[in-house]
C-alpha positions in Angstrom: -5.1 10.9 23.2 -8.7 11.8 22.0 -9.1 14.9 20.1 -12.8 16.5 20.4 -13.5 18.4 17.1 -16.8 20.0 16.2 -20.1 18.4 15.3 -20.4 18.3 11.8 -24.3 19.0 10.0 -24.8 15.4 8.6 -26.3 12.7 9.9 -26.7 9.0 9.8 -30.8 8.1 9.7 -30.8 4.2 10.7 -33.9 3.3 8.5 -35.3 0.1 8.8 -33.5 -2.9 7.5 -30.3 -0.6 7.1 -28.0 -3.1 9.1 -29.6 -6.2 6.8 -29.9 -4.5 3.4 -32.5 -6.7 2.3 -32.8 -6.1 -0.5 -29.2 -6.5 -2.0 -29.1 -4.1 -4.6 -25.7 -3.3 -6.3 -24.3 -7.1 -5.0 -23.5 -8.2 -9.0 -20.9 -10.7 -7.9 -22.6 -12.5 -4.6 -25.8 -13.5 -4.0 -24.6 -13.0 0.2 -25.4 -9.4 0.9 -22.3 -7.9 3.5 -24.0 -7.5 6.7 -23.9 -6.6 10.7 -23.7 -9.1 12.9 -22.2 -7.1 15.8 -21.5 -4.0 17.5 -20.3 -2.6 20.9 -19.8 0.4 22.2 -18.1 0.3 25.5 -16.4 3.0 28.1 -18.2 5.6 30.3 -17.9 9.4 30.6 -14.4 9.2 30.3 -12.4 8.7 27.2 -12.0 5.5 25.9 -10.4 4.1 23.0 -9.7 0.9 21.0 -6.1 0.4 19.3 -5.8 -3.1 18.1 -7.9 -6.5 18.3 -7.1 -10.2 18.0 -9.6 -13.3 17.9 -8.8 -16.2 20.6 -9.0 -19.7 20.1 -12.1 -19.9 21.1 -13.4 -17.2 19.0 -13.9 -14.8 21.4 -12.5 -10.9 20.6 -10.0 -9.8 22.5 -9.4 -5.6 23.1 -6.6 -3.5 23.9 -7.2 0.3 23.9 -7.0 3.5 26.1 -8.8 5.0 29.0 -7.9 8.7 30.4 -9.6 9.0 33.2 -11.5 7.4 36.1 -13.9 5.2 34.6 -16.3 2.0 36.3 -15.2 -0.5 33.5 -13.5 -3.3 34.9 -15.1 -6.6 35.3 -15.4 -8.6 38.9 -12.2 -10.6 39.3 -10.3 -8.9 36.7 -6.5 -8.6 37.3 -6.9 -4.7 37.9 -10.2 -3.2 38.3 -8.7 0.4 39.6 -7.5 2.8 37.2 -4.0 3.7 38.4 -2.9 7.0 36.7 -3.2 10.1 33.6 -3.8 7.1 31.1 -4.3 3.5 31.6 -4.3 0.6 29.4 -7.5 -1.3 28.9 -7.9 -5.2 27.9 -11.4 -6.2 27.7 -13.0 -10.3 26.2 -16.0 -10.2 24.4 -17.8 -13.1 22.6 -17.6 -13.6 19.1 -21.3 -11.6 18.6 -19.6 -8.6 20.4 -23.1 -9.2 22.7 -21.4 -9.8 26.2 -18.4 -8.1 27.7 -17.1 -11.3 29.5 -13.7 -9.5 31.5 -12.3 -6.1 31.7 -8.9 -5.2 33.1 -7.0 -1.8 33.5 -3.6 -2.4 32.9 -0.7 0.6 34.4 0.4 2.5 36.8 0.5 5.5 38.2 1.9 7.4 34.8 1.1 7.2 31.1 0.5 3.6 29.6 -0.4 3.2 26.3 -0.6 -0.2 24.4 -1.2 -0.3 20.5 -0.6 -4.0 20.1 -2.6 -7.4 21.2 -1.9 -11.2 20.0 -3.0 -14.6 21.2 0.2 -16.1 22.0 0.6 -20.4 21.3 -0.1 -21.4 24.6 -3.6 -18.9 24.3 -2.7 -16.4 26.9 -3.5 -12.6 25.7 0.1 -10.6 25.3 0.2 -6.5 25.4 3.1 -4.8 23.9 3.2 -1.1 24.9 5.0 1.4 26.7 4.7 3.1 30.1 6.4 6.3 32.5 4.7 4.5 35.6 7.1 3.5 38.4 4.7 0.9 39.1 3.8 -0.7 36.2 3.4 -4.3 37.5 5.8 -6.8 36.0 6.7 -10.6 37.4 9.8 -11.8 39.2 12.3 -13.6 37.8 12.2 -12.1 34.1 14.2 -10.2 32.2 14.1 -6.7 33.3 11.7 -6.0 36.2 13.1 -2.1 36.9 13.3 -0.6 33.8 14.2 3.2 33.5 13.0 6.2 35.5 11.2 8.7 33.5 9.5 11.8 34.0 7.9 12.8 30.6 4.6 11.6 29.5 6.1 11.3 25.7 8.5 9.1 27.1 8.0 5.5 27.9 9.5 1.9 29.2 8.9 -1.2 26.2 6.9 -3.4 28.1 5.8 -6.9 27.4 2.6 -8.4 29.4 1.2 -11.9 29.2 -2.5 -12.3 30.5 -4.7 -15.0 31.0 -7.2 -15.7 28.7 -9.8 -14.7 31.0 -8.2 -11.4 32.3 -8.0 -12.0 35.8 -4.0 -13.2 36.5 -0.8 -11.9 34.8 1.0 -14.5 34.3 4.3 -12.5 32.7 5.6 -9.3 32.9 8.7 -7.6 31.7 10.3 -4.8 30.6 12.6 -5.2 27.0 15.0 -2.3 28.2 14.2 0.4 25.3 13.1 3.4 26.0 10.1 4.6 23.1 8.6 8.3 22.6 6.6 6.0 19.7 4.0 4.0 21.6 3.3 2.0 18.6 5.0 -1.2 19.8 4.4 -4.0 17.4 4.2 -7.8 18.6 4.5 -10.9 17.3 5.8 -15.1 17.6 8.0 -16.6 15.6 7.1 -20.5 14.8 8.8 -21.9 17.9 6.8 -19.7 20.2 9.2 -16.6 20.7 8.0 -13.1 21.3 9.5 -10.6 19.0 9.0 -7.1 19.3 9.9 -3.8 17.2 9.5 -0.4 17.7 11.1 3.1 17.4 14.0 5.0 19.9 15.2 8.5 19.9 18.3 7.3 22.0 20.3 4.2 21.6 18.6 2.8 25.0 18.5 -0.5 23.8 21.0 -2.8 23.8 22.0 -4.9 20.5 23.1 -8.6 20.4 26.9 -9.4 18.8 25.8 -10.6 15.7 22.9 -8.4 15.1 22.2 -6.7 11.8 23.3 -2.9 13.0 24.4 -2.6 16.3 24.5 1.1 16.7 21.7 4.1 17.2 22.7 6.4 14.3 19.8 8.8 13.5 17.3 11.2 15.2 14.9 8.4 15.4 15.7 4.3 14.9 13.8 1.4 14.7 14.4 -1.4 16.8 13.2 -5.0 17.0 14.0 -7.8 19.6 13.8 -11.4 19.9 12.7 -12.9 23.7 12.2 -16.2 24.6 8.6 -17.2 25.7 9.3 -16.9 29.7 10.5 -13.6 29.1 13.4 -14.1 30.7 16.1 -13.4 27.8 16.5 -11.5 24.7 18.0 -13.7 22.4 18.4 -11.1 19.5 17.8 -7.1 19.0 18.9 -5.0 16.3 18.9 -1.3 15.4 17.0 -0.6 11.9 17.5 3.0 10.2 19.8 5.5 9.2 20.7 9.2 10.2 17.2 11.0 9.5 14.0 9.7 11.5 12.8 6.0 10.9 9.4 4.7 12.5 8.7 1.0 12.6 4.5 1.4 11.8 3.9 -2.5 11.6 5.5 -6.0 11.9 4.7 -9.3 10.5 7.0 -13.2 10.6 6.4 -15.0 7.1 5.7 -18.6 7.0 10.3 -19.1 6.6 10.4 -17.3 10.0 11.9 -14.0 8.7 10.9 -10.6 9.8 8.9 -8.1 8.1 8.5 -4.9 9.4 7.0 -1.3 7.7 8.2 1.8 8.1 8.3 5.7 7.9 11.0 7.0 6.8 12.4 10.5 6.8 15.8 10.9 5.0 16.1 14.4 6.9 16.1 16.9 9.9 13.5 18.7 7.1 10.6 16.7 7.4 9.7 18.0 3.8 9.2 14.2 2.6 9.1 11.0 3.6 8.7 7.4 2.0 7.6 3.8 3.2 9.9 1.4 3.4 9.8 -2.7 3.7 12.1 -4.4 5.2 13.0 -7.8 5.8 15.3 -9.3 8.2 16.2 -13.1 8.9 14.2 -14.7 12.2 17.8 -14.4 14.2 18.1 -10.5 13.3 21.4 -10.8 11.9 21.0 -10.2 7.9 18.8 -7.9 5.7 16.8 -10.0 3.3 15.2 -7.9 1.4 14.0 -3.9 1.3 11.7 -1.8 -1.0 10.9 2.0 -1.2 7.5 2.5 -1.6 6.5 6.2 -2.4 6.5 8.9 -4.5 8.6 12.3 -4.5 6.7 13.6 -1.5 5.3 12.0 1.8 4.4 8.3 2.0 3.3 6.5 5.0 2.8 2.4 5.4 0.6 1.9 8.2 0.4 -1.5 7.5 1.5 -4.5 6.1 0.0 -7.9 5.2 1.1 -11.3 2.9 -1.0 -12.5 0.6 -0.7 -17.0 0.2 1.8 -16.2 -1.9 4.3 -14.4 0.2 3.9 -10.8 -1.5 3.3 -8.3 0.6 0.5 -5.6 0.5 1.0 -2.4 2.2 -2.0 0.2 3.1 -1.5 3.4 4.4 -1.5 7.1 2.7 0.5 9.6 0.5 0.7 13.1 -1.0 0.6 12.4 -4.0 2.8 10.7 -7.3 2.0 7.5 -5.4 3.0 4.4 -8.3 -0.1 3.1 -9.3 -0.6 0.9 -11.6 -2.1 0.1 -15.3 -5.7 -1.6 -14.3 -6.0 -0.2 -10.8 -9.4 0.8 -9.1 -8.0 4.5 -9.1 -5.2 5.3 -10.5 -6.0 9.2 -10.7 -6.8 9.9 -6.7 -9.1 12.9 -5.8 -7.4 15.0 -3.4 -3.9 16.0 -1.5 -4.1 13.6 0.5 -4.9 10.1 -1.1 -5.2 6.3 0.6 -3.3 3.6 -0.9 -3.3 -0.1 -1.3 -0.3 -1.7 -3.3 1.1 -5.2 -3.3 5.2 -5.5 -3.3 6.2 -9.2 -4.8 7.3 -11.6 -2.0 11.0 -10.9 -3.2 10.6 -7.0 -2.6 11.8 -5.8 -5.8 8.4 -4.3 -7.2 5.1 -2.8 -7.0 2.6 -5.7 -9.1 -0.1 -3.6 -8.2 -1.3 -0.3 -6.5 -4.3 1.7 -6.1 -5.3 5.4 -4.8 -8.4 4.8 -2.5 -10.2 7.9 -1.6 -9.6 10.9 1.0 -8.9 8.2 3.3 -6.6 6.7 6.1 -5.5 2.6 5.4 -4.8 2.0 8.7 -5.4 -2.1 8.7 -5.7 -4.6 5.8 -6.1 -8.7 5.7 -5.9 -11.1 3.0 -9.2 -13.5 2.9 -9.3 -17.2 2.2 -10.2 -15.7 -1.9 -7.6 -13.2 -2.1 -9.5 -10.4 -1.8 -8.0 -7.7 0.1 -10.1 -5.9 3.0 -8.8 -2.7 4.6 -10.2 -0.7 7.5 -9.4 2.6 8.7 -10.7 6.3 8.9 -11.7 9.0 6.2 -14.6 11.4 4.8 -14.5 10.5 1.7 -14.6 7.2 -0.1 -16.2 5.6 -2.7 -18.7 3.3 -1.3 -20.8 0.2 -3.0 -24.9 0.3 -3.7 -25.2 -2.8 -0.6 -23.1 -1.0 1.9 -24.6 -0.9 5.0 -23.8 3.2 5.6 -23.4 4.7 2.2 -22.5 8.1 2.8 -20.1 9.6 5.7 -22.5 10.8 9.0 -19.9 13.8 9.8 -16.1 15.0 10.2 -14.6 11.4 9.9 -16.4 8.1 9.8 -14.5 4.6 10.3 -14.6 2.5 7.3 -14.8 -1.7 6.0 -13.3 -2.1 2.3 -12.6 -5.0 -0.1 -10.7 -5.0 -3.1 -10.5 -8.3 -5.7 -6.6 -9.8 -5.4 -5.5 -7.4 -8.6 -7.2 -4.3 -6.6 -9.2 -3.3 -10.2 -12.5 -3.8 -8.9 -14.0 -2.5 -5.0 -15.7 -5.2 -4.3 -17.6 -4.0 -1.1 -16.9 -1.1 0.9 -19.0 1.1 3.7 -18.8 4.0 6.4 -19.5 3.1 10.1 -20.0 6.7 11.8 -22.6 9.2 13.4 -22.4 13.0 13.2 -19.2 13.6 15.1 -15.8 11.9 14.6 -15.1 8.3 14.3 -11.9 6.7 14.1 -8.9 5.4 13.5 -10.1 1.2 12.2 -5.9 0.6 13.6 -7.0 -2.9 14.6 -9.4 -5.5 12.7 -9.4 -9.2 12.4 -10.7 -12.0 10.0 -12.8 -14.8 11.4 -13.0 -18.8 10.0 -16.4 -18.1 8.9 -15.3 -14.7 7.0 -16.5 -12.0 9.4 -14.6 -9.0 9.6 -14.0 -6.9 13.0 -13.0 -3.3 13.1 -12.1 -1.2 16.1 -11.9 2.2 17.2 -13.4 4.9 18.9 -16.6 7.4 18.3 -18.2 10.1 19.8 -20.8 9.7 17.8 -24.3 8.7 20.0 -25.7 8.1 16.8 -23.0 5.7 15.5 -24.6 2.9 13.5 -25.3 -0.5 15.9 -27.1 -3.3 15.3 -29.6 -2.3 18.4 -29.4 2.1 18.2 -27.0 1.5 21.1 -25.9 5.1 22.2 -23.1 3.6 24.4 -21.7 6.5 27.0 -20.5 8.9 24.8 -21.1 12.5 25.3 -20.5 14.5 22.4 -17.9 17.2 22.3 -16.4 15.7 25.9 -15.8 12.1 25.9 -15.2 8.8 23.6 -16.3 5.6 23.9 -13.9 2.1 22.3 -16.2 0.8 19.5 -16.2 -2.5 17.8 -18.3 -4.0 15.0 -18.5 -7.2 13.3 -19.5 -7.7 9.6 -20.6 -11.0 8.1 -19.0 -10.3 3.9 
């Protein structure tokens, strides 16, 4: 849910040429100068949000956020254009420029639905992984659970799994997995023959594991789960329980190129809560061994948010910590500025160390992707970072701004990084994506009318009462 917070005294002046930075100063290492070459900022008086984003085959972006309240956003023909209950799921298509919003669809039902998680799947239909309390959240006949549980608590929520077509307008495949998530943050992905596998996190052992699995009991206050479905949806070929007896929160998942699973998480060893570490883990594509694991994380609290490979296998990790994070010899920062510090480390392929790791600022990693050099670029959400001379927004516009960053493959050098915000709050950069031709998308939300766009577009926001889903493409 949106939090309004109050307007803070800065604010972002879009002087001419700001979005082009013409003149290129402070770009010592490429004669192309980073710059935007789209925006949107979409939704109405209500609040609306962006959570994660994917890139179709044909290039188009493809949305998935929140909405939470009646809002006139849905497109002609799209598969739901009536918003059905507290909070809806959105899915909206936009070209590649972010100019035209080509379909819009609510996705829910009459309770809370909330979807952190989009991919393109083989076949190019759009699949949703979420979770929802609606007793009529539509789902297809003929798959693998079409009833789910009842539940009356808007914390609470049925795993769903939705298939779309790629132009919004027919679901083509809908099914519940049969866990039941207070976590929203339902993670999605397919393996190399085309299966959907899904993790998560339970409070009670509502899902049900596969003989074989890795662990097949609920043992803590909070588990992670994660389950292999065939492509019709129609079976769940594997599902395993993942944690221990404090509280363990699956924050991302990934499939390497031998088919195994790699998922982050937050783990706290404790009913406490006075720390918590990240953790790695690795399991093999059928669920039934443990590959791998790695603690990453000093002696206090240390959140992954997310987790990426680099073409070698190893795996770099963004998210945040208190402090006594391991940084390394070399690193951009390996001092950090404040209690609560970013960080971006890389964990060898074999997950038995940190090569390297870097504070970044009073900042929130909240997504990172590997480019075709190496270089590591990481979005997310602070108010105070260092920035580069060519950025296009050097300085934060108010409370919290969204931000674009790119470190070189030994993260020693910040190769490019900028703000994207207006006076009020701007946030969370959960979901980006990495085009053939190098541009980078970053979504999110703002209540910002003076957020930086290519065109001063103000979208619907109204400051201090609603939130408008935001998306903006940058050429590096």
């Amino acid at each position: 849910m949106v939090v309004i917070v109050a307007a803070a005294v800065l604010a972002v002046v879009l002087l001419p040429g700001l979005m082009n930075n013409d003149d290129g100063e402070g770009d010592d290492t490429d004669d192309a100068v980073p710059i935007m070459v789209g925006s949107n900022l979409f939704g109405s008086t209500s609040n609306e949000e962006f959570r994660a984003m994917a890139l179709g085959q044909d290039g188009s972006a493809y949305l998935v956020g929140l909405v939470e309240g009646d809002a006139d956003i849905s497109t002609p023909g799209a598969f739901d254009t009536s918003f059905g209950g507290y909070i809806d799921i959105i899915v909206v298509k936009m070209t590649s420029d972010l100019t035209v919003v080509m379909a819009c669809t609510y996705l829910g039902g009459d309770g809370y639905d909330r979807a952190y998680s989009i991919s393109i799947g083989p076949n190019g239909n759009v699949f949703i992984a979420g979770s929802t309390s609606s007793e009529d959240f539509p789902v297809t006949a003929g798959v693998y659970n079409a009833t789910g549980k009842m539940i009356d608590d808007e914390y609470k929520g049925n795993v769903f799994v939705t298939e779309l077509d790629p132009t919004l307008t027919t679901l083509v495949t809908s099914t519940y997995t049969g866990a039941v998530v207070e976590d929203p943050q339902v993670q999605i992905a397919f393996d190399s023959e085309g299966n959907i596998v899904i993790a998560g996190s339970v409070r009670a052992g509502t899902m049900a594991a596969t003989d074989g699995a890795y662990d097949l009991e609920y043992s803590g206050d909070i588990d992670g789960f994660i389950q292999l479905m065939n492509n019709e949806m129609t079976d769940v070929m594997a599902a395993t329980y993942l944690g221990g007896a404090g509280t363990d929160l699956i924050t991302s998942m990934l499939i390497d190129d031998q088919g195994d699973v790699l998922v982050s998480a937050e783990v706290v060893p404790d009913e406490l809560f006075s720390t918590a570490d990240g953790y790695i883990y690795k399991l093999t594509r059928d669920l039934s061994e443990l590959n791998g694991s790695f603690q990453l994380g000093g002696p206090q609290w240390d959140r992954i948010n997310d987790i990426v490979l680099d073409d070698l296998g190893n795996v770099i990790a963004v998210g945040w910590t208190d402090g006594e994070f391991p940084v390394t010899d070399g690193a951009f920062d390996s001092v950090g500025h404040s209690e609560i510090m970013g960080f971006v480390a890389r964990v060898d392929a074999a997950l038995t160390s940190v090569m390297d790791a870097t504070y970044y600022g009073d900042a929130y990693p909240m997504s990172a992707i590997c480019d075709v050099d190496g270089n590591i670029v990481v979005t997310g959400s602070g108010s105070s970072i260092p920035t580069t001379d060519n950025a296009i927004q050097k300085t934060s516009g108010g409370n919290m701004d969204l931000y674009v960053s790119v470190f070189d493959p030994t993260l020693s050098n910040l190769e490019y990084a900028t703000y994207l915000g207006g006076t009020w709050n701007d946030g969370e950069g959960t979901g980006s994506a990495l085009s053939s031709n190098g541009t980078v998308y970053v979504c999110g939300f703002t209540q910002s009318i003076d957020f930086p766009t290519l065109d001063n577009d103000q979208g619907n926001v109204v400051p201090g009462e609603s939130s408008d889903g935001v998306t903006v493409a940058i050429k590096l």
